[in-house]
C-alpha positions as CSV (number, residue, x, y, z in Angstrom):
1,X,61.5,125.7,80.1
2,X,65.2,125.6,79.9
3,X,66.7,127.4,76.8
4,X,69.6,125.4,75.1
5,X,72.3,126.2,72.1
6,X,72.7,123.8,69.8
7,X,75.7,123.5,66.9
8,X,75.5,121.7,64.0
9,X,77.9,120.4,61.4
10,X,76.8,118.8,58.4
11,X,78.5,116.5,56.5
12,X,79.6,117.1,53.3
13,X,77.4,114.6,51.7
14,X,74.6,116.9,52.6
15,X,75.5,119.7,51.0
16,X,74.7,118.8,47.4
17,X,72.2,121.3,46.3
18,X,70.5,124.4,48.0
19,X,67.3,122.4,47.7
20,X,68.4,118.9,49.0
21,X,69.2,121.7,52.2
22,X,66.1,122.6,52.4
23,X,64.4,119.3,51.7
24,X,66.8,117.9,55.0
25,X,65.8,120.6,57.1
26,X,62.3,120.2,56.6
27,X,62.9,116.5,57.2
28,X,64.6,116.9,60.3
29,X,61.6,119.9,61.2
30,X,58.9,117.6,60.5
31,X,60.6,114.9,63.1
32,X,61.1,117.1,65.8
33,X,57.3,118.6,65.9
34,X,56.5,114.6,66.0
35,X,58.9,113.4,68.8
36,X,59.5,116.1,70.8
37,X,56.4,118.5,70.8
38,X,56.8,120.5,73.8
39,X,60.3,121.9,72.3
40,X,60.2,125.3,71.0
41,X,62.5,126.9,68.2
42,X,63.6,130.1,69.0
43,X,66.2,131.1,66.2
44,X,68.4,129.7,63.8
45,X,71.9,130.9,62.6
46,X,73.9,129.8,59.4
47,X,77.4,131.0,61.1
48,X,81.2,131.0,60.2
49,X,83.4,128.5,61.8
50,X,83.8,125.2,62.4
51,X,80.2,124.6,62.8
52,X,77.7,125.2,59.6
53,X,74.4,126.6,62.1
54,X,73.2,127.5,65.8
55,X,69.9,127.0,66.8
56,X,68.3,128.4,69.9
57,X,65.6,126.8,71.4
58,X,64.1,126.1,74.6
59,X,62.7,122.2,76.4
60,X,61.3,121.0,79.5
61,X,64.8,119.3,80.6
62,X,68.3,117.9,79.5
63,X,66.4,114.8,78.1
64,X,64.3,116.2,75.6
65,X,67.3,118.6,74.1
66,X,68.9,115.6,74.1
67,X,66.4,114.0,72.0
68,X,66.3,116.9,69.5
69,X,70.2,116.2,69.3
70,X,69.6,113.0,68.7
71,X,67.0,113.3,65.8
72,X,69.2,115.8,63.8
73,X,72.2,112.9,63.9
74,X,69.8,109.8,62.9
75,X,69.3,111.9,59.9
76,X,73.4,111.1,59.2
77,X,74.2,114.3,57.8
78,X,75.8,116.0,61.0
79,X,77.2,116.3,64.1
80,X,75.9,118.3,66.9
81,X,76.8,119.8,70.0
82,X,73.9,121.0,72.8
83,X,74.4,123.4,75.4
84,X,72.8,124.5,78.4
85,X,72.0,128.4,78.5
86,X,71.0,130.7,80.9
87,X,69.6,134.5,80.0
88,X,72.2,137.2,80.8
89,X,69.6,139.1,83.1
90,X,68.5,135.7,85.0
91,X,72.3,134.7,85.3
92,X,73.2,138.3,87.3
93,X,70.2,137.2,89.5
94,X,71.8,133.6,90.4
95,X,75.2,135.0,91.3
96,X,74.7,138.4,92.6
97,X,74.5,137.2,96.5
98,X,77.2,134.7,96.0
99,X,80.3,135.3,98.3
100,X,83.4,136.6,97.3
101,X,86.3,135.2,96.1
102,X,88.5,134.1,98.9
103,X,92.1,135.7,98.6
């Protein structure tokens, strides 16, 4: 499984009340499980910035997290952003034998 980083900023016509919020993300929950069952959520972030939350979670390929990407915009309430992550400890491992810098 491939772990990906997703950023999400919702429109402010979602933000009407704490509970519509909550209602949306249960929404948007409830329609991930159903198309995309192999996708598993990892974390979730409310964060500072220019986007509202980061969620971490991990899929079989580019497809799928494209799909959850997809399912949180037909909602019409945000925008997103999805990117491809690799762990620190598995990224030393892929570079470590690759040759230097040419100078």
């Amino acid at each position: 499984m491939q772990t990906f980083i997703m950023l999400t900023r919702l429109s402010h016509s979602a933000l009407q009340s704490p509970s519509s919020l909550e209602n949306l993300e249960r929404e948007v929950m409830e329609r991930i499980e159903a198309e995309c069952p192999e996708v598993k959520w990892l974390s979730s972030y409310a964060v500072l910035g220019p986007s509202d939350y980061l969620d971490i979670f991990t899929a079989p390929d580019n497809e799928t997290a494209t799909k959850v990407a997809t399912v949180v915009r037909t909602f019409g309430h945000a925008e997103t952003e999805v990117w491809g992550a690799t762990e620190w400890k598995r990224f030393k491992e892929l570079v470590r034998y690759l040759p230097p810098a040419k100078t």
